[in-house]
N, C-alpha and C positions, 0 to 999 in steps of 0.2 A: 772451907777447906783448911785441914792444920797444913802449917807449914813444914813440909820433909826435910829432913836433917840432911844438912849440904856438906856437899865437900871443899873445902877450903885447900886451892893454890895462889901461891906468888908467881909471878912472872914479871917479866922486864919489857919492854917496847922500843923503841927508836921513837918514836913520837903518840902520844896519845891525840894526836889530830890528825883525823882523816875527813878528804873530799867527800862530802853526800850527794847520794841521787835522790831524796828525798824531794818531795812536791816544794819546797822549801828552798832547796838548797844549800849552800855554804860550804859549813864542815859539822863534820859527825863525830862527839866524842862523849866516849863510852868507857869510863873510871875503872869498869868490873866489863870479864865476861860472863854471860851465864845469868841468873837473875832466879832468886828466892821464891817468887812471887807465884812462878808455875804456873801462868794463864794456859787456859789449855787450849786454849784457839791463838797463842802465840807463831805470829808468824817467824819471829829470830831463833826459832828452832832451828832454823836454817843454817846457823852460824857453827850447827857440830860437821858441816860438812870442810869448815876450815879451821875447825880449831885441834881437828882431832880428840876430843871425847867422844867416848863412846857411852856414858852415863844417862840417864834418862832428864830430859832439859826441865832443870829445875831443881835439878838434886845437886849442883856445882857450881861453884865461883870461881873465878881468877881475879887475885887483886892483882891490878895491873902497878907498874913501878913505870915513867918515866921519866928519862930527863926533864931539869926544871924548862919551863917555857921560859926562855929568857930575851924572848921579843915579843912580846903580848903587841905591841903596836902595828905588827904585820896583820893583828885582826881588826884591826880599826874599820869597823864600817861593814864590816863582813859577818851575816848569820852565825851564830856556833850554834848550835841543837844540842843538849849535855842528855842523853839516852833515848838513842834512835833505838836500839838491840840490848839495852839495861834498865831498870831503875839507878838510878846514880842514887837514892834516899832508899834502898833497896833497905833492909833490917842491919847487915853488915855493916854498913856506911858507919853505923853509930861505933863500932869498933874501931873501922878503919880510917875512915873520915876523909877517902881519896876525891870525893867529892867538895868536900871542902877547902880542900887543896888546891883542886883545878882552879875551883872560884877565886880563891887570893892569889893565884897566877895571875888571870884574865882578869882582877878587876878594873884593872887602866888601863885595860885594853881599849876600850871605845869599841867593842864589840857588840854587835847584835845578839842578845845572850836568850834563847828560850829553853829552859827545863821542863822535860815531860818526865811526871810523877805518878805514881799511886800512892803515896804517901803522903802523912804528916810529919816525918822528920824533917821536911824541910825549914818546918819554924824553930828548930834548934840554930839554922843560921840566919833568922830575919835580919839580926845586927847586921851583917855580911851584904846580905842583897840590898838593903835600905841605902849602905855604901855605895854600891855597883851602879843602882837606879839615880843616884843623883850625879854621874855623869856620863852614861852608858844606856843605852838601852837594854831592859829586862823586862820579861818574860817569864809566867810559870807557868805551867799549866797540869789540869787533873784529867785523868783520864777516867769518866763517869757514864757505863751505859745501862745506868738502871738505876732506881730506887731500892729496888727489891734485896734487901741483904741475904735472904736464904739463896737467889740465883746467884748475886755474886760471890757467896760462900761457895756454889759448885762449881765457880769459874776458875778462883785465885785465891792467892795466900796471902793477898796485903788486903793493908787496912780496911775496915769498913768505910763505908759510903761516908755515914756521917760523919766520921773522922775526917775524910777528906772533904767534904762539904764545909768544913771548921774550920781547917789550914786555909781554904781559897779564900775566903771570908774575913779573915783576920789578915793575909798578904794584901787582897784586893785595898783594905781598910789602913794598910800600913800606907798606902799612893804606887803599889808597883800592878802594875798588868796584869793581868790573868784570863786564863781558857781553861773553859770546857769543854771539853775533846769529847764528845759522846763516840767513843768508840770502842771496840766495833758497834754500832746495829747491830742489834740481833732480829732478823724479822721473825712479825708476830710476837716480839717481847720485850724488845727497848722501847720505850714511851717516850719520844722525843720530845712531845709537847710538857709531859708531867714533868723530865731533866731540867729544858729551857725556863720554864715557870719557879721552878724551884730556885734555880743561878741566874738568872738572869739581872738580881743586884747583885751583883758581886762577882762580875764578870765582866770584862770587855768584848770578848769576842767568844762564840759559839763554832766550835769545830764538828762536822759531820762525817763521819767513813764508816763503810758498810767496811761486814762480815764478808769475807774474802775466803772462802775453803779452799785450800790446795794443800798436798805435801802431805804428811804422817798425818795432821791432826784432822783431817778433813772427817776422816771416820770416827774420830770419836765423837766430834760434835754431832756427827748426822746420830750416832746410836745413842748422845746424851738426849738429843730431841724426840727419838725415837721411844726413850721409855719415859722420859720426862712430861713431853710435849705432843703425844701421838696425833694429837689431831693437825698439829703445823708438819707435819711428814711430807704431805703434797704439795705445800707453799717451797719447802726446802727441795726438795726435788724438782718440780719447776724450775725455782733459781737455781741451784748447784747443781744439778745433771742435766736438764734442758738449757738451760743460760737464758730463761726471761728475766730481762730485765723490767719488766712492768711492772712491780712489787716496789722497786728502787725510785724508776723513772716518777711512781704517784708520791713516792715520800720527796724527794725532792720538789714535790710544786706542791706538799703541804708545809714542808718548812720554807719557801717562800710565804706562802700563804701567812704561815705563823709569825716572820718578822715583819707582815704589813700588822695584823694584831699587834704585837708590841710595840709597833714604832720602830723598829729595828731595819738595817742597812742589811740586802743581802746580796754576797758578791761569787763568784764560783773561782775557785783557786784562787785566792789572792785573800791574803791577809795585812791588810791596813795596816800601821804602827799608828796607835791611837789611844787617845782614853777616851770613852766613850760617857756620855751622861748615863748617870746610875739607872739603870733598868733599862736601858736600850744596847744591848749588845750586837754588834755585828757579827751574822751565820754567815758560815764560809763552807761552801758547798763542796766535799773532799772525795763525794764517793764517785769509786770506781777507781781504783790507784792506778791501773795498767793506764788510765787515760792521762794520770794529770804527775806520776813519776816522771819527774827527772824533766822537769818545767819549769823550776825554778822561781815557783810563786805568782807567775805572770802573767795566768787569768788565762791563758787559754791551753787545749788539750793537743794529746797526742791525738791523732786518728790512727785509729785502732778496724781495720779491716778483719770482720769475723769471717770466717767459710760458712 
């Protein structure tokens, strides 16, 4: 997918930290609104219902301006997540650098710090995290649900796979953390086993979240499936119109199955702070978000009453 020509605003904030309801926790901050990248099964589509664009999401940025943090030690000990609803290393970043800025805010913070990316800009600031990681807890992670570079060319505008297979590799190698986020699932197309095999040096820990349809993009993914993928037509309507979950519920007890193969720890919501011996990753079991949103990492779910 090329990347569409965005619109570039400034804006101001009262604070660039906010509370997350994220499976996670803590706080949720987000440098830009809006994001380059243009996934097209992006659920922060969501975010034109309060930001007032009416633009098509992915064609517009907001570079956010805040006050400086001038108590980073109020995060001591506390999650921050830097792009729950952006890439913070988004293509902009390299102009604007508000991402880099957060970071020399918060790096004496004694903060819990995890960065979710699609990119390799991030090793433009290795110097920077290699800082952070030696008295802080850090975290990066990639978000990788395929091998396949022609699928995730019709998915997104960031980087290639193996680009990002390169930055995890070389941060993992720096001594800082790292996740692969296999996310979304795409059933009948993400190969979780061929992901895990590939990262599993070069990884700490292995994230899992299914494909979740709701909202404007639900139809375009069923009609990308539809002319792409015509024979998974019945598996996606089962899951996303009927609501079986028995497509999910088997992949969940082969990625167990898969971390008894590797020697690997598997745990359901709850991610460890750990370095793990090289090729044993710990899978953390994330699908189903209505179950394990706004639980704060703690290993156990919502119960969720269907009709």
């Amino acid at each position: 997918m090329e990347q569409p020509k965005i619109k570039v605003n400034h804006i101001e904030t009262k604070s660039v930290m906010t509370k997350s309801n994220t499976p996670i926790g803590g706080y949720s901050v987000n440098p830009y609104v809006g994001c380059p990248h243009a996934c097209k099964y992006c659920y922060a589509s969501f975010m034109k219902r309060f930001t007032g664009h009416t633009e098509e999401w992915g064609t517009f940025m907001d570079v956010k301006d805040w006050p400086e943090i001038k108590n980073p030690k109020k995060y001591a000990g506390q999650k921050v997540i830097i792009g729950t609803v952006t890439d913070g290393y988004n293509p902009l970043e390299e102009t604007y650098k508000n991402t880099r800025r957060l970071l020399e805010e918060l790096k004496d913070s004694g903060a819990d710090i995890l960065i979710c990316t699609k990119s390799d800009l991030v090793l433009r600031d290795l110097d920077l995290l290699k800082e952070i990681n030696e008295n802080s807890r850090l975290t990066v992670s990639w978000s990788i649900n395929t091998l396949d570079e022609e699928f995730k060319d019709d998915m997104d505008a960031a980087v290639s796979i193996e680009r990002r297979l390169a930055a995890m590799k070389e941060v993992y190698a720096a001594g800082i953390r790292t996740i692969c986020f296999i996310s979304p699932v795409f059933p009948g197309i993400t190969d979780i086993e061929a992901i895990i095999d590939r990262t599993k040096d070069q990884c700490d820990l292995v994230w899992l979240e299914n494909l979740n349809l709701r909202g404007g993009f639900k139809a375009d993914i069923m009609k990308y499936i539809s002319d792409k993928h015509p024979d998974l037509v019945p598996l996606y309507d089962e899951i996303y119109n009927k609501k079986n979950r028995s497509y999910f519920e088997a992949l969940e007890k082969k990625a167990e199955e898969l971390a008894k193969k590797y020697d690997c720890r598997f745990v359901d919501n709850e991610t460890p702070y750990e370095r793990v011996e090289k090729g044993h990753p710990t899978i953390v079991d994330y699908f189903y978000h209505e179950e394990v949103r706004g639980t704060a990492n703690s290993g156990k779910r919502n119960v969720i009453h269907n009709p």
